[in-house]
C-alpha positions, 0 to 999 in steps of 0.5 A: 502615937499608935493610938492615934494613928489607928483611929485615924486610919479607922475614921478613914477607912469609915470615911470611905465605906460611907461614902461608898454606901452613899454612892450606891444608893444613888445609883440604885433607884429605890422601890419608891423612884423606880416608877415610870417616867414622866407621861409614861402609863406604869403598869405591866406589858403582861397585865392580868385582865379577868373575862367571862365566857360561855358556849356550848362546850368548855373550850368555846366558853375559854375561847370567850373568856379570853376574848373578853378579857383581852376586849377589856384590856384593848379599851383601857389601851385606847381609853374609855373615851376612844374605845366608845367613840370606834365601837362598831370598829372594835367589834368588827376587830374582836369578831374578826379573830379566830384564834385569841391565843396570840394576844395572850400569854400562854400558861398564864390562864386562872380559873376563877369560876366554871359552870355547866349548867346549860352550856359551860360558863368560865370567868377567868384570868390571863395575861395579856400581851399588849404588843401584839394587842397594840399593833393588831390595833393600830394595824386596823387603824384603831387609835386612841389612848397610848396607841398612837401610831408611833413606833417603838411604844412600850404599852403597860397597864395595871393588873385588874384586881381579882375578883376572888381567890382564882383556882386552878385548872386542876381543881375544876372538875367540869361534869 
């Protein structure tokens, strides 16, 4: 009789612990359902987008790289389609900017390339910060895309692929 109630108290303390497995893995989103809800884009609020810059001196080519990468963020925001259809706005906007540093992540820079040859040339690496990219947009009415002029939007996008192995700032010797 002590036989039987030992396993039984075992069956039911097994019982139990499954049961309790099994609850916790449906209240825990696994990698795979983790994903953004319906109609809403995945990705990243800080998303790495590469540019190319160049200029006179080292910090204007950086100022330029930066400023490309974010141009290329700001069309994927808006969509191809939009981001072609308001050019001369979206020029206007980036030539307008005199300090990029708000719209990107500080101490997120990778250095890809850099050259000086005649003139300094980076290709580099930032993260992005959408918020502040999106709402400079749409504050200058440039819509399109998941800047739709609604409040309270949550913008994210993918991280561009890397184009090589990036390097970083301490292993660049700039003659």
């Amino acid at each position: 009789m002590r036989s039987r109630e030992k396993f039984t108290r075992y069956l039911l303390y097994t019982a139990v612990l499954v049961l309790l497995f099994a609850a916790m893995s449906c209240s825990t989103p696994g990698k795979a359902s983790a994903g953004p809800a319906e109609g809403k884009p995945s990705g990243s609020t800080e998303p790495v987008y590469f540019g190319y810059g160049e200029g006179p001196g080292s910090i204007e080519a950086i100022q330029n790289a930066k400023k490309d990468a974010v141009q290329t963020a700001a069309a994927d925001l808006l969509g191809r389609a939009a981001a072609n259809g308001q050019k001369e706005e979206l020029a206007y906007f980036f030539n307008s900017i005199n300090d990029i540093e708000p719209y990107v992540i500080a101490g997120s820079q990778e250095t890809v390339e850099s050259r000086n040859d005649d003139g300094f040339y980076y290709h580099l690496g930032v993260r992005v910060n959408l918020e502040v990219l999106a709402s400079k947009l749409k504050s200058s009415d440039i819509l399109g895309g998941q800047i739709d002029g609604k409040e309270g939007n949550i913008y994210r996008l993918s991280d561009q692929d890397s184009p090589e192995k990036p390097v970083s700032a301490a292993e660049i010797s700039t003659p």
